[in-house]
N, C-alpha and C positions, 0 to 999 in steps of 0.2 A: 687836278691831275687829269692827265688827257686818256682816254677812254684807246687800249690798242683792239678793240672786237667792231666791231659791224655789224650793226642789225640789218639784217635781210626782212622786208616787209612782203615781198612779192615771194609766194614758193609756190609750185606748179608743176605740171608739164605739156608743152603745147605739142599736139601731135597734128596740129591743122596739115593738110599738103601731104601726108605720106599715105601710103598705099601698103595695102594689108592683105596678104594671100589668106585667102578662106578654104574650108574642106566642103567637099560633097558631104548633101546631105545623107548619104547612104554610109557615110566614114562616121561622121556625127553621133548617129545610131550607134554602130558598131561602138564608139568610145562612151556613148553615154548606156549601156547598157550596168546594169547589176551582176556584181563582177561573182563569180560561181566557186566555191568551197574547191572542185575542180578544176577550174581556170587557173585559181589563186596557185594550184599545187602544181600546175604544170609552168608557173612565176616562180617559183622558187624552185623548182627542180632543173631551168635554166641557169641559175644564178650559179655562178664559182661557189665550191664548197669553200673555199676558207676567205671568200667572204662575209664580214661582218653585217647586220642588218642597224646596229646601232650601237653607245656607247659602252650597253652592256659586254660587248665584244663576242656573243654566240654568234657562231659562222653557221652560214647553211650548211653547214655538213651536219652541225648539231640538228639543225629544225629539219634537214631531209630525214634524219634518221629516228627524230620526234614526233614527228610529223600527226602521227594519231593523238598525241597527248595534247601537240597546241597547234592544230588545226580550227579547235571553236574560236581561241583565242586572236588567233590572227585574223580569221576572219572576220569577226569583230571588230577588229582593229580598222582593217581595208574598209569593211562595209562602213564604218563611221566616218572614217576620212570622207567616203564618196559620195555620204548624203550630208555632210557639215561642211567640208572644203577643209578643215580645219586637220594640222598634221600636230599631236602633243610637244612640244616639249622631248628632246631626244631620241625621238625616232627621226631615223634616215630619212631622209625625202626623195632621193635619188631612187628606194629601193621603192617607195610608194609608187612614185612617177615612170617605171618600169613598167608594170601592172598593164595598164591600156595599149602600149606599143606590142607585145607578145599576146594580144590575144585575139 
């Protein structure tokens, strides 16, 4: 029987030749800094109240108005994304990747 799949032996990606816009080291700073319980809250109190953060479906209207209750919690959350790189499992990534642009 004749085989209808294709083994691909060669997988990659060549990025030889292309050109990369880089940031000032002074932006750099700015984005690699330890993001602040404060910072975090003025990230969320950007964000549309009836936006969702994840599948759970609490909108920031819920956590602006929670805000003292899960505040360690989130910050936990942000602070581990920023030293592991690593986002769990059903947390937004969009709301993660916000965080550095507003601050």
């Amino acid at each position: 029987m004749e085989s209808k799949f294709v083994v691909v032996l060669e997988v990659g990606l060549n990025l030889d030749g292309l050109q990369f816009k880089s940031i000032l080291v002074v932006e750099n700073d700015l984005l690699s800094r330890t993001f602040t319980a404060q910072k975090i809250l003025e990230v969320v109190s950007k964000c549309g109240s009836t936006k969702s953060s994840g599948p759970d479906r609490y909108t920031f209207h819920f956590i602006k108005n929670n805000w003292d209750v899960l505040e360690a919690d989130i910050v936990r959350a942000v602070s581990s994304f920023q030293s592991s790189g690593f986002i769990p499992l059903g947390y937004n990534a969009y709301v993660i990747m916000l965080v550095p642009w507003w601050l």
